[in-house]
C-alpha positions as CSV (number, residue, x, y, z in Angstrom):
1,X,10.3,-3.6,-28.8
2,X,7.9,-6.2,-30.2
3,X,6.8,-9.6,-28.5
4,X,9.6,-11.7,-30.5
5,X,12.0,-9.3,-29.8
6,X,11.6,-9.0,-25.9
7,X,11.4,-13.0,-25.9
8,X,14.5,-13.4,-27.7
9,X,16.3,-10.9,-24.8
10,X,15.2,-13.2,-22.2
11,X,15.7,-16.3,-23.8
12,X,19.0,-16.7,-25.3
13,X,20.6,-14.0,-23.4
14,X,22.3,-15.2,-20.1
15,X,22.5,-11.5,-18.9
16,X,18.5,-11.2,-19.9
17,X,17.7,-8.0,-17.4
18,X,21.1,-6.4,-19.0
19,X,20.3,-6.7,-22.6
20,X,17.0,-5.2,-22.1
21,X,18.3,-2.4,-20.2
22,X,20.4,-1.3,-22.8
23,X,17.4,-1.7,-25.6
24,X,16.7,1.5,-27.7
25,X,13.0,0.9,-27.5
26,X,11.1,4.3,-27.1
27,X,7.8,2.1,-25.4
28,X,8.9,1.5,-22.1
29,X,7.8,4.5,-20.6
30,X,4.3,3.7,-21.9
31,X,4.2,0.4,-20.9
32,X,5.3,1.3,-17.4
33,X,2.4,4.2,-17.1
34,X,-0.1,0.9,-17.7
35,X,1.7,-0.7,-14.6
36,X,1.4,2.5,-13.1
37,X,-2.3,3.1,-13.7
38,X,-2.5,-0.7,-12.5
39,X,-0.5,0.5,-9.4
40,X,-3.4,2.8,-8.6
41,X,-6.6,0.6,-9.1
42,X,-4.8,-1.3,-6.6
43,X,-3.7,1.2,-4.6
44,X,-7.8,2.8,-4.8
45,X,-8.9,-0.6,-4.0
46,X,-6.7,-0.7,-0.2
47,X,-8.0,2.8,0.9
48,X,-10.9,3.6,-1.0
49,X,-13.3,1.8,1.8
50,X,-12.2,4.2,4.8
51,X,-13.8,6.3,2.9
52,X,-17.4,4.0,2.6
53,X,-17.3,2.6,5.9
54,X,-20.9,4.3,6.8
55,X,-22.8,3.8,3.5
56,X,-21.4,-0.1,4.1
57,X,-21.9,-0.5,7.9
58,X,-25.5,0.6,6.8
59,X,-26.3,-1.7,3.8
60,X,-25.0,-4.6,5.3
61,X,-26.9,-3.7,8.7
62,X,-23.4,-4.0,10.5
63,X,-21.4,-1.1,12.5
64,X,-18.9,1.3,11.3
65,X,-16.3,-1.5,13.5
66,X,-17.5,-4.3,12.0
67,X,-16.9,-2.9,8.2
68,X,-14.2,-1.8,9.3
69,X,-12.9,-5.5,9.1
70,X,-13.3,-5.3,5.1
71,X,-10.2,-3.2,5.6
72,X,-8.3,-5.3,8.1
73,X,-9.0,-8.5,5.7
74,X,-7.5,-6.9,2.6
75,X,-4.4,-5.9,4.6
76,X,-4.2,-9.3,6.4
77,X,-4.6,-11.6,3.3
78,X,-1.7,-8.8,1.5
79,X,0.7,-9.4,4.4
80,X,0.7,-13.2,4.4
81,X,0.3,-13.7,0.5
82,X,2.6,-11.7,-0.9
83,X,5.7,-13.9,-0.3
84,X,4.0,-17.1,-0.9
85,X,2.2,-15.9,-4.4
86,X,5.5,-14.3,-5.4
87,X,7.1,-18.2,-4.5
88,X,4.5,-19.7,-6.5
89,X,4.4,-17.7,-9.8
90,X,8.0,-17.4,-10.2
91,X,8.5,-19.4,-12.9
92,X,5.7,-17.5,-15.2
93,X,5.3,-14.3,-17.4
94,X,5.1,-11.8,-16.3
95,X,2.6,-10.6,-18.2
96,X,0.6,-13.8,-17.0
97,X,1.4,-13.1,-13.5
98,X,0.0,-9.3,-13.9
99,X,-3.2,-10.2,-15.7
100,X,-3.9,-13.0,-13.5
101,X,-3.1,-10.5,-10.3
102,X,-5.6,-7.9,-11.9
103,X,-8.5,-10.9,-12.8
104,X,-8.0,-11.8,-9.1
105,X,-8.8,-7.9,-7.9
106,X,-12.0,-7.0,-10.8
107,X,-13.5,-10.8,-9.4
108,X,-12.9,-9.6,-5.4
109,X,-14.5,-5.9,-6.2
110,X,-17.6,-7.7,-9.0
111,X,-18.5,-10.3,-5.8
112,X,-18.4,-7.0,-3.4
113,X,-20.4,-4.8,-5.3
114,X,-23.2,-7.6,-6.2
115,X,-23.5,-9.6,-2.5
116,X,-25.9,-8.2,0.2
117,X,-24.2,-10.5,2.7
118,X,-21.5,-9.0,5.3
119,X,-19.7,-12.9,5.1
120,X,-19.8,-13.2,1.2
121,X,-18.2,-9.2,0.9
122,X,-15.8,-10.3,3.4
123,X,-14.6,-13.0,1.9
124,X,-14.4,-11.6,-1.7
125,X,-12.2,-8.6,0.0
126,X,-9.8,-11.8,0.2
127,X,-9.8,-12.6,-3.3
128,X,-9.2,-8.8,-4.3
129,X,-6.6,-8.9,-1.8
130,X,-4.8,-12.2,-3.3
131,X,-4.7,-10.1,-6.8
132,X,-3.6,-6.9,-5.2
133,X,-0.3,-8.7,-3.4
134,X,0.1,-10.8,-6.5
135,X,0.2,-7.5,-8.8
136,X,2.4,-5.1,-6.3
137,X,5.6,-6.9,-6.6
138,X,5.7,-8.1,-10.1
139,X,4.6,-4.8,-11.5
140,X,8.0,-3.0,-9.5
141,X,10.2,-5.8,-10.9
142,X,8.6,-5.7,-14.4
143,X,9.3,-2.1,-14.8
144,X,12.8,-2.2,-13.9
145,X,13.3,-4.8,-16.7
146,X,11.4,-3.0,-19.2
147,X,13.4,-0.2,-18.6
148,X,17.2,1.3,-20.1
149,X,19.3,1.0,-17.3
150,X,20.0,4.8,-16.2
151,X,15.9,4.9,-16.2
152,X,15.1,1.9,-13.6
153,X,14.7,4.6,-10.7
154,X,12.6,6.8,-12.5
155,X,10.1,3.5,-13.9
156,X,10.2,2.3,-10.2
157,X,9.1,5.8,-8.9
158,X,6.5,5.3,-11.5
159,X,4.9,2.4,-10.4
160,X,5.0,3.6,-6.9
161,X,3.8,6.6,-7.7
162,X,0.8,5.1,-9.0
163,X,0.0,3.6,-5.3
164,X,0.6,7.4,-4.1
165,X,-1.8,8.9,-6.6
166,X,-4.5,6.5,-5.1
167,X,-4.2,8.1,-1.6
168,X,-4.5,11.7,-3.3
169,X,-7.1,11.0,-5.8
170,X,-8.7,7.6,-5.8
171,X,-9.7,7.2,-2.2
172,X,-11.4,10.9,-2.0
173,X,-12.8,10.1,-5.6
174,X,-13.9,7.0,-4.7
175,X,-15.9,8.4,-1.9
176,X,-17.6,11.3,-3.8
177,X,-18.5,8.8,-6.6
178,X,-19.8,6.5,-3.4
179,X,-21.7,9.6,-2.1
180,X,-23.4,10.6,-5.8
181,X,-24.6,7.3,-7.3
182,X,-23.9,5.1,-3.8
183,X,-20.8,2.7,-2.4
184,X,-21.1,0.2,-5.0
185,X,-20.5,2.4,-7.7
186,X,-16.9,3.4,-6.5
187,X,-16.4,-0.4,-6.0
188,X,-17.5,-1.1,-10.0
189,X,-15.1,2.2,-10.6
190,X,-12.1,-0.4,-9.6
191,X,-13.3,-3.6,-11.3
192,X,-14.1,-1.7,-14.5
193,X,-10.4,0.2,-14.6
194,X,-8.6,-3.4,-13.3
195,X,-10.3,-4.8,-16.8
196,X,-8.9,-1.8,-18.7
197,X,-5.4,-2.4,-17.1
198,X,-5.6,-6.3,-17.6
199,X,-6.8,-5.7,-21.5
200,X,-3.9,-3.4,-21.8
201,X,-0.6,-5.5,-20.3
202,X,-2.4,-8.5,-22.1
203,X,-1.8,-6.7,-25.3
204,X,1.0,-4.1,-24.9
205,X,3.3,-5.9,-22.5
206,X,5.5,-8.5,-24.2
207,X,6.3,-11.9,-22.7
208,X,9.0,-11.4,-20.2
209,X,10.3,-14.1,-18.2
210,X,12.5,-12.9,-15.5
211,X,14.9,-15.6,-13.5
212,X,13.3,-17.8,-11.2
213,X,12.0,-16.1,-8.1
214,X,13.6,-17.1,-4.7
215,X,11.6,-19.8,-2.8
216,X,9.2,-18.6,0.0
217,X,12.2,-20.4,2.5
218,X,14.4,-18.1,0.4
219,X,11.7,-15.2,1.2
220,X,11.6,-16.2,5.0
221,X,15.4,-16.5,5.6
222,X,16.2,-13.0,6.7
223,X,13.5,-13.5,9.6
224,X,16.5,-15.2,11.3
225,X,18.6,-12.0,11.3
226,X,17.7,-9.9,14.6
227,X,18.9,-6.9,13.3
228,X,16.1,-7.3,10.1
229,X,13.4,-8.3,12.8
230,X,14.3,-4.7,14.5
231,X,13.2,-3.0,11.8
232,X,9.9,-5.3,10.9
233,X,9.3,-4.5,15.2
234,X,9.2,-1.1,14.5
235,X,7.8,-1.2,10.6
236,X,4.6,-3.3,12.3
237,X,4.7,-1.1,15.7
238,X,4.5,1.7,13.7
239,X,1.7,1.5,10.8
240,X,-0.2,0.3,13.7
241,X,-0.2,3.7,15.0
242,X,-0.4,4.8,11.2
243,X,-3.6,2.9,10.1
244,X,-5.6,3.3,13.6
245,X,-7.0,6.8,12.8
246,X,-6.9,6.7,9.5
247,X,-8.8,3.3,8.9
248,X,-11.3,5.0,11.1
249,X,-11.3,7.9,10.3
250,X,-15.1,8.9,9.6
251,X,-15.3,8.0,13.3
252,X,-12.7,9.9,15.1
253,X,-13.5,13.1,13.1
254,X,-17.1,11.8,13.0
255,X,-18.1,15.3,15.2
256,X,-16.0,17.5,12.4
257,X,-17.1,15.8,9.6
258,X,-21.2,16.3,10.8
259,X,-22.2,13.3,8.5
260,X,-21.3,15.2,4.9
261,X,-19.4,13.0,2.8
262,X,-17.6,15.9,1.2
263,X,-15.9,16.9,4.6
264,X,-14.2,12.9,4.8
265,X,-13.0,12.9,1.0
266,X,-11.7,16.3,1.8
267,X,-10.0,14.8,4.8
268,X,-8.7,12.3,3.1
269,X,-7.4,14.2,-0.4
270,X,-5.7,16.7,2.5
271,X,-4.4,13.6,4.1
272,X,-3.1,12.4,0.6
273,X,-1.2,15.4,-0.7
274,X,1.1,16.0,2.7
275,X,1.7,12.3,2.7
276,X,3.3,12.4,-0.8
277,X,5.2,15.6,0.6
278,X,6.6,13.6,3.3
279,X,7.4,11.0,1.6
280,X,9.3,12.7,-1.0
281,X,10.9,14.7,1.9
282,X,12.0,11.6,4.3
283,X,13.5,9.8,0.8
284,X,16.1,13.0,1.0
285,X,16.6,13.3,4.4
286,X,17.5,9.2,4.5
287,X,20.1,10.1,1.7
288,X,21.8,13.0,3.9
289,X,21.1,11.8,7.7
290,X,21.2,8.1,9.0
291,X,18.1,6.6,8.3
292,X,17.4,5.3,11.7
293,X,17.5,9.8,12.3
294,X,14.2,10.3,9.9
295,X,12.3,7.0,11.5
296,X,12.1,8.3,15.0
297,X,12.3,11.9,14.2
298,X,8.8,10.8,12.1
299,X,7.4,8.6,14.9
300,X,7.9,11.0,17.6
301,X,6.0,13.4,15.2
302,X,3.2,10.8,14.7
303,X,2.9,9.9,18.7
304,X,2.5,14.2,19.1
305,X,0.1,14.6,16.4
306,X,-2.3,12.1,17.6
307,X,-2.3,13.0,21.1
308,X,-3.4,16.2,20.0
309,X,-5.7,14.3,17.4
310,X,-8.5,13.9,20.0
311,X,-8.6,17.3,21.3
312,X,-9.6,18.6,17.7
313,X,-12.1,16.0,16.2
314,X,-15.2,18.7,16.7
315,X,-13.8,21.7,14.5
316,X,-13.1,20.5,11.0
317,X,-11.1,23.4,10.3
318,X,-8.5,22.1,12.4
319,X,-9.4,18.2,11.9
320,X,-7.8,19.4,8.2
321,X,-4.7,21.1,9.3
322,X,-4.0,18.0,12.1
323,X,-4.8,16.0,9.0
324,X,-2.0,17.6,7.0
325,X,0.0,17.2,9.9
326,X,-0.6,13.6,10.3
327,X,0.0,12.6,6.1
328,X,3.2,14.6,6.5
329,X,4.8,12.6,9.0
330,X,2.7,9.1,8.5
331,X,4.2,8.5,5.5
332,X,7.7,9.7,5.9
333,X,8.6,6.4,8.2
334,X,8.5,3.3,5.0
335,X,11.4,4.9,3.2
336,X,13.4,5.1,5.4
337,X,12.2,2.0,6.9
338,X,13.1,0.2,3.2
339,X,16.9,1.7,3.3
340,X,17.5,0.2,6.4
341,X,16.6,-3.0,6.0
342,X,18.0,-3.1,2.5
343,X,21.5,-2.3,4.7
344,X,20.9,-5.9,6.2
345,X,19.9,-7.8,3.3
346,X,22.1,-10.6,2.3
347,X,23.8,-9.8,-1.7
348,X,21.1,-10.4,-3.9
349,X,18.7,-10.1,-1.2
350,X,17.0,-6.7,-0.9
351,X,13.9,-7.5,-3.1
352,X,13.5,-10.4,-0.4
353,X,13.6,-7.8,2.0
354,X,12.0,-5.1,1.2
355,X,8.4,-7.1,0.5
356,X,9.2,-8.7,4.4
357,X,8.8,-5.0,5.3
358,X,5.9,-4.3,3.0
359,X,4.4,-7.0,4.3
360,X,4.7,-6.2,7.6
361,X,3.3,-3.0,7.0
362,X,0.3,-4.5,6.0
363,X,0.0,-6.6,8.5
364,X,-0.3,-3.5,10.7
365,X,-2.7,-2.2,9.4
366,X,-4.7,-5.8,9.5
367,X,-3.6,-5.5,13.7
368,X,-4.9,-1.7,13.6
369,X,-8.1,-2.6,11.9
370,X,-8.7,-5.2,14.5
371,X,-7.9,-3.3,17.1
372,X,-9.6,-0.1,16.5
373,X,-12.8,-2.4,16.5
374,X,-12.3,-2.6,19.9
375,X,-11.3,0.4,20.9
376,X,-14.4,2.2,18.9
377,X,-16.5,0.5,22.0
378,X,-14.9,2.8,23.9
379,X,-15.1,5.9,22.7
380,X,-13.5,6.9,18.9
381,X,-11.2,9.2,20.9
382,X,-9.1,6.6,22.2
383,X,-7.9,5.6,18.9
384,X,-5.7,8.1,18.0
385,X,-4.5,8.1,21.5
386,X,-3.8,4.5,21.2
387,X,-2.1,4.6,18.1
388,X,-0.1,7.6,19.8
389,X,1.6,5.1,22.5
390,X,2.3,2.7,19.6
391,X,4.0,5.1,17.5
392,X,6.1,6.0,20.8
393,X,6.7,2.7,21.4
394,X,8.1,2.2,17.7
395,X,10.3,5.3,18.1
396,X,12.1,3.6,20.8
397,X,12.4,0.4,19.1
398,X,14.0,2.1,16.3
399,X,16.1,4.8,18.4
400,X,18.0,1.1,20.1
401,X,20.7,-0.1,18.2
402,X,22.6,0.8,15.2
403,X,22.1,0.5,11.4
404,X,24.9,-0.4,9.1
405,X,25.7,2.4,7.1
């Protein structure tokens, strides 16, 4: 499908999404693997730090708590812009929107990578995370309009596979690039592959105009439904307890890991790899069992695996198998987290929804950030502990009430 075609289908065609569906183009499915690939410089971007927290803690003369704010920021500024961006560029391309998002994230990563000031990388961690919140959304709804009709899963599970591929490959990568040539290369790794992307959708991705997106009061209205704000309680509760260890992760397995950089991207590619598996798992078991079941059977499996957490942070063999343990259930909660709210969402209403959850979820991992700060004072061993009680706490949320099937 060329440019004048795909304007012409959203144009003059009431049923816009529908006629494109039902196009014959053969391009879709390479268009979507640049939204893809976009997914994961984005994706690199939000984890790849955990992995850099000592080389930055030490060129900025900070501590490892203190950077660990870069990741809390990038979460934070997710969580409350995603919704109001989303409001605010409803009316343009896409294709605008997406290049704009990925401009947003190269300037964010250029500004870390050059300053020497722990203020100036701090605040451009907000402008990469304005691009990354910007991008997320529009690139899931731009694939389902790109492609046939019987495809839209599989270009959705695309995108989002993109994200997934950052937690196996790009974070880990990310380090070991940071470990050879130093933190700032694996920080000019992003911006350069967020130009690529831009270059690419700027060229290759025709000028779709989807209908108006719903107004950020629009966005907000299911906050008034308590049965939604159940499932953001435990959504939040929850990747509290998700993001404590792992945002901190060099320091709770700092005795395993004995300083090699190696050990942590091993850590977290290990970490990566059972997280896909359980979150391909828990997307099955929410289509047989009750949702509500796989939640809190996977938080009472994230409460037991990091109470145990603290009691094997000095042998790394077994920092890697609790590691596996901890992806695999960590990451089988937001699936089935996303089906039940979609079961409350007003018609028309589960894209609303289901970025109210996601950005709940990042605003957990903004509170985790935050709080494992403070907690790191302590002792590192009391984070996973910590983030054991919340994901307790989070099983029992979601264990009260019913969903609607």
């Amino acid at each position: 499908m060329d440019t004048a075609r795909g304007r012409s289908s959203v144009r003059h065609d009431p049923k816009g999404i529908d006629a494109q569906a039902d196009s014959p183009d053969k391009g879709w499915r390479a268009r979507i693997a640049i939204l893809a690939l976009g997914s994961f410089a984005v994706g690199t971007d939000g984890y790849v730090i955990v992995g850099l927290l000592p080389q930055i803690a030490g060129t900025l003369h900070v501590g490892i708590a203190a950077s660990g704010q870069l990741v809390s920021v990038f979460a934070l500024v997710y969580a409350l812009m995603a919704p109001v961006l989303a409001a605010l560029t409803g009316r343009w391309s896409r294709r605008r929107v997406l290049v704009t998002a990925l401009a947003l994230l190269g300037a964010g990563n250029a500004v870390t990578a050059l300053a020497g000031d722990y203020a100036l990388v701090l605040a451009s961690r907000v402008v990469a995370g304005c691009g990354a919140a910007l991008f997320s959304a529009s690139a899931v709804a731009t694939a389902s309009h790109l492609a046939p009709q019987r495809r839209r899963g599989s270009a959705i599970a695309m995108v989002t596979t993109g994200a997934t591929l950052a937690l196996v490959l790009g974070a880990p990568m990310g380090t070991v690039i940071g470990d050879a040539w130093g933190w700032q290369s694996a920080i000019w790794f992003i911006t350069v592959l967020a130009a690529v992307v831009a270059a690419a959708i700027a060229v290759l991705l025709p000028d779709i105009r989807l209908d108006p997106a719903a107004t950020l009061r629009q966005r907000l209205a299911p906050l008034t439904d308590m049965r939604v704000l159940r499932v953001l309680v435990v959504t939040l509760l929850g990747f509290v307890a998700i993001f404590l260890p792992f945002t901190y992760m060099s320091a709770v397995f700092a005795p395993a890991i004995d300083g090699r950089e190696s050990r942590l991207a091993l850590l977290l590619m290990v970490f990566g790899i059972a997280a896909t598996v359980g979150n391909l798992t828990a997307g099955r078991l929410a289509d047989r069992y009750r949702p509500r079941f796989v939640v809190v059977g996977a938080l009472a499996g994230i409460a037991v695996v990091f109470a145990i957490m603290p009691l094997v942070r000095d042998s790394f063999v077994l920092a890697v198998a609790v590691q596996a343990l901890a992806g695999l259930v960590c990451f089988s909660v937001i699936g089935p987290q996303q089906h039940r709210i979609i079961a409350h969402a007003p018609a028309g209403g589960a894209p609303v929804v289901t970025s109210l959850n996601l950005s709940t979820a990042y605003l957990g991992n903004f509170c985790a950030g935050a709080l494992g700060a403070v907690l790191l004072s302590s002792g590192a061993a009391y984070v996973p502990a910590v983030a054991a009680a919340f994901a307790l706490v989070a099983g029992l949320v979601a264990a009260w009430g019913r969903d609607r099937r």
